[in-house]
N, C-alpha and C positions, 0 to 999 in steps of 0.2 A: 504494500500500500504506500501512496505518497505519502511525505511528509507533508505538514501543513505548515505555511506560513503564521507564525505566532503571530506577526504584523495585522494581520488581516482578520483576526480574532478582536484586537486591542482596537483598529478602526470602527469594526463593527460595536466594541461596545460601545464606543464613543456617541454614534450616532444613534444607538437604542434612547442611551443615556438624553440626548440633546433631544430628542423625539419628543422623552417623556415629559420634559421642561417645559417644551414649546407647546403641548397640549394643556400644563398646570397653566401657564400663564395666558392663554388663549382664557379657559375655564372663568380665572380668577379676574380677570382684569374689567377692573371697573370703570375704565376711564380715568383721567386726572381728577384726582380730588383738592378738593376748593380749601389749599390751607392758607388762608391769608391770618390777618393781625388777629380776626375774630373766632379763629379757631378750623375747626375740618366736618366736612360735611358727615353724619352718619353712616354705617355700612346699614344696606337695607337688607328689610329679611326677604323672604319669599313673593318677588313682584307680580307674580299672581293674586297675591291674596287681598282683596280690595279691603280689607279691613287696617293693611300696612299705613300706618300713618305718616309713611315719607314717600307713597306712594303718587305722582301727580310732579305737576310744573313748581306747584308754588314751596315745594322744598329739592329741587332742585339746582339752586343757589348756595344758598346759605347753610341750608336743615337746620336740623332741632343740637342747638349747641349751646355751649354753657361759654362764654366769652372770657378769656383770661383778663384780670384787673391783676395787673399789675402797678407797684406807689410810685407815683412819677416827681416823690420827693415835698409833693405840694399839701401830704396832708400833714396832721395836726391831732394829737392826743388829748390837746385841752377840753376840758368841757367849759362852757357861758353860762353861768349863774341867770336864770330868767325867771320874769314872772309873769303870770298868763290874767289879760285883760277879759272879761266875757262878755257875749251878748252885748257888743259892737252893733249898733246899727249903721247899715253901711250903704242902705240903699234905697227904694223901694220896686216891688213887681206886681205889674198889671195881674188880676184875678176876676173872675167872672164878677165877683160882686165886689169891684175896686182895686187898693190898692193892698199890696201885702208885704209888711217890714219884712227885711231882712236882715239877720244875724250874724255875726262872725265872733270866733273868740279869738286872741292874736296874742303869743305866745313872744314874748322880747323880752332883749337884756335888761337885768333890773335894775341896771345902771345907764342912764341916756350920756353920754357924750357929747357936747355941741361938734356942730359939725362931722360928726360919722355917721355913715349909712352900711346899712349891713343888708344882705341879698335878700330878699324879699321871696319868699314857698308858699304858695298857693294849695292850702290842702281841700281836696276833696272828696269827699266819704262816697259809698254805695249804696246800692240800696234798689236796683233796675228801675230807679226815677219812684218809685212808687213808697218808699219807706227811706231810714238812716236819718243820720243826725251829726252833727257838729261832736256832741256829748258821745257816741260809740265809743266802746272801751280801746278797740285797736287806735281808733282815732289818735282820741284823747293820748295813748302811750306813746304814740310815734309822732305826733306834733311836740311832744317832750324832749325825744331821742332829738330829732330836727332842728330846737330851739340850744337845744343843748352843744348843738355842733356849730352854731355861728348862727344861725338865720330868726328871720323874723319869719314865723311860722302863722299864718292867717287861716284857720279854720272854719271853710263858712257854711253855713244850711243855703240851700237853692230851692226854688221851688218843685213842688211834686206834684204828680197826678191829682191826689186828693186835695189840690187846692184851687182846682181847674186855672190852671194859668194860661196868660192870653199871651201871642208872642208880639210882641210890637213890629210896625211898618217894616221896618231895616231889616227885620231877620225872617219874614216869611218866605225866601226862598229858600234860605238853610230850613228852615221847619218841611218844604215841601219837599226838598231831595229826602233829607233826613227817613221823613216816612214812607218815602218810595223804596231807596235803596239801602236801608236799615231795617226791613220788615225780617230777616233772620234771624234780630238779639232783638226789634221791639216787638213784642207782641200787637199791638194796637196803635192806633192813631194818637189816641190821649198820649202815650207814653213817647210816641216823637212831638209832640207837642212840648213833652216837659221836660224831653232831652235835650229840645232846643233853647227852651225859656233856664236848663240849667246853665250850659253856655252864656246866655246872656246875662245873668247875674255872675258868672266868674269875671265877667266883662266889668259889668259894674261894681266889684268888689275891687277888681284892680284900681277903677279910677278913683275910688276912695284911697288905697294904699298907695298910689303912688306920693298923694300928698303930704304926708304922716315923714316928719324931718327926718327919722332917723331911717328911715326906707328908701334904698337905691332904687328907684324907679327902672334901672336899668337892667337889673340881674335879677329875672324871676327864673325862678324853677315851678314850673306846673306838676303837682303828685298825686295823680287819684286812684283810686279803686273801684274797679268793677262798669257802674254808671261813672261813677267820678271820672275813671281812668276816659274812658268815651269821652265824657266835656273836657279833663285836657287837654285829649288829640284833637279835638275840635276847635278850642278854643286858639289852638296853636296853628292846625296844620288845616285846617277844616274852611273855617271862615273867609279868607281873604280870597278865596275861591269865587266868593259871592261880592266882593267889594267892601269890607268889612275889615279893618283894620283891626291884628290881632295884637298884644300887648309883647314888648320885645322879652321874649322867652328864650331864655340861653340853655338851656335841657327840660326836657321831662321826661319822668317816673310815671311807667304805664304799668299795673297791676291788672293782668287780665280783661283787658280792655280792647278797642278796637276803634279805625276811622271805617275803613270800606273793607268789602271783602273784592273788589274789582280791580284787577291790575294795574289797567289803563289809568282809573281813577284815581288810585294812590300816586302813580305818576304825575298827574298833572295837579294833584293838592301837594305835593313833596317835592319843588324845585330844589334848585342845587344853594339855595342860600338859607335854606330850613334850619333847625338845629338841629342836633340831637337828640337819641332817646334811650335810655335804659326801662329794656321791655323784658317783662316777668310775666310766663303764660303758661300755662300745660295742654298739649295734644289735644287730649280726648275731653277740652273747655266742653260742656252739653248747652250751657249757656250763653256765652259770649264765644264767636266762634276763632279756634286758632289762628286759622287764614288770613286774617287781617292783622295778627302783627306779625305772622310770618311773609307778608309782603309789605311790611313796613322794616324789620330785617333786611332784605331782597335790595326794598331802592337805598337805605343808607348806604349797603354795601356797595351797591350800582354807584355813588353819590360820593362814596369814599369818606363819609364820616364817621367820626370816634364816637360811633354805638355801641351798647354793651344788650346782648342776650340773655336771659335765663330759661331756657325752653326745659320743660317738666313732662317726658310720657309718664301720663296718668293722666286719669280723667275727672281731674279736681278742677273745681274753678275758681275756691283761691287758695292761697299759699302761706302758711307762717312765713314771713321772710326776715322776722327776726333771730327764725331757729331752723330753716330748711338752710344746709349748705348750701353756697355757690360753686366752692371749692373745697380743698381740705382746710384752708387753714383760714376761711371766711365764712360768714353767712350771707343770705343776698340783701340785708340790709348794710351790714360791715360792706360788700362790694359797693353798694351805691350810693354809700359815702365817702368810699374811695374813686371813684370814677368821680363821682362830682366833682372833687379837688382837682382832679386835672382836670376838669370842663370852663371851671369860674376862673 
């Protein structure tokens, strides 16, 4: 019998070998993944399975990611001695039978300084326009945390369903998009009636605060939840849409909240001169739906600015964010006092 070339044995494994690679990596290969500043898009599970919640265009950007905060040196472990004013009245709103005060409690340093103005946070509570209050207990704790960090914290009540509010001239076309293309988080007309009259009391609770000396008129942060989260994105990103001048807003704090769930639409309310947002949301929202700040993720990214994420699979709609990690060695309230610091 011939002898066999040893050679010809060692080629061959070579190319079994390189065979077997080039089918693993055919198999595996997901395309490039999207690792910019804001982190890496998720591995999906089974793209059949329509219940896959990264299934679809609108997390194909960004996906469901947790944003590194890292200190960019600007922050500050002091805490601000303050003390909280209440039941501010700050304004009044149109209601079926007149007019109806409104409240705010406003959370400052218990020392005024001539001449300092400290940033000015716009808190607004939840409640699907239909309940909530100033006085909630997460509120009331996290306008403490907030006050306690440098700001002049303004927590205000807005009008609600139960108070049948009327919207004024200037904002009936935000009222009539609102209840057209928000019919999937409002249930009802009354409730885009009072999402829109909540907006416009955030409106007029600023042009009260801007007055107040020790208040920067120029450095607001908008922070709501739930409904609240809704009137901030509106009151910031929403409005001027319709010709409607929105207050100069240097970030906001979106707590499961949402502007559109429409691509196009968020594009053209989110130019490239917007601010930022630190957005806090989980997947399987049944209430407010993810989508809308997973394509509010999308255009920052598109937009190139310093947003920060908290995306949550699970199907909660809201979140402890004084004690659900961000990370390991933050929670997503520790992160969005840090991200703030480099925003202001």
């Amino acid at each position: 019998m011939k002898k066999q070339n040893p050679l010809i044995f060692v080629i061959a494994a070579f190319c079994i070998v390189g065979a077997i690679i080039g089918v693993v990596f055919i198999v595996n290969d997901d395309g490039p993944q999207n690792v910019a500043s804001v982190g890496k898009k998720p591995d999906k599970s089974d793209p059949s399975d329509p219940s896959d919640p990264f299934e679809g265009d609108v997390y194909s950007q960004v996906g469901c990611i947790k944003t590194p905060i890292v200190d960019s040196g600007h922050s500050s472990t002091t805490e601000f001695p303050y003390i909280v004013e209440e039941n501010i009245a700050y304004g009044k709103g149109k209601v079926q039978n007149g007019d109806k005060d409104l409240y705010m409690d406003v959370y400052r340093p218990d020392i005024l300084v001539d001449g300092l103005r400290y940033p000015l946070m716009i808190h607004i509570h939840g409640g699907s326009f239909i309940s909530g209050s100033k006085s909630d207990s997460y509120i009331i704790s996290l306008s403490e945390f907030w006050a306690s960090q440098g700001f002049v914290v303004a927590s205000i009540n807005y009008r609600l369903v139960g108070d049948s509010p009327i919207v004024s001239d200037a904002m009936e076309s935000v009222r009539d998009y609102v209840i057209e293309n928000l019919s999937d988080v409002l249930q009802s007309s009354a409730q885009g009636v009072a999402a829109t009259c909540a907006v416009e009391d955030t409106l007029t609770a600023y042009d009260y605060l801007k007055k107040l000396s020790y208040v920067n008129p120029d450095e607001v942060i908008m922070n709501g939840y739930s409904a609240g989260a809704i009137t901030a994105l509106w009151a910031t990103y929403g409005i001027d849409t319709f010709g409607i001048s929105p207050p100069p807003v240097k970030a906001v704090l979106s707590h499961w909240g949402m502007l559109v769930t429409d691509k196009d639409a968020t594009e053209t309310m989110v130019p490239s001169n917007e601010p930022p947002a630190f957005l806090v949301h989980a997947t399987g929202d049944s209430i407010v739906p993810y989508d809308g700040t997973q394509l509010l993720a999308n255009r920052f990214e598109t937009l190139e600015k310093p947003y920060a994420l908290h995306c949550q699979e699970s199907g909660s709609h809201s979140i402890d964010i004084d004690k659900t990690m961000h990370s390991d060695d933050m929670t997503i309230l520790e992160a969005e006092n840090l991200w703030l610091s480099s925003i202001m």
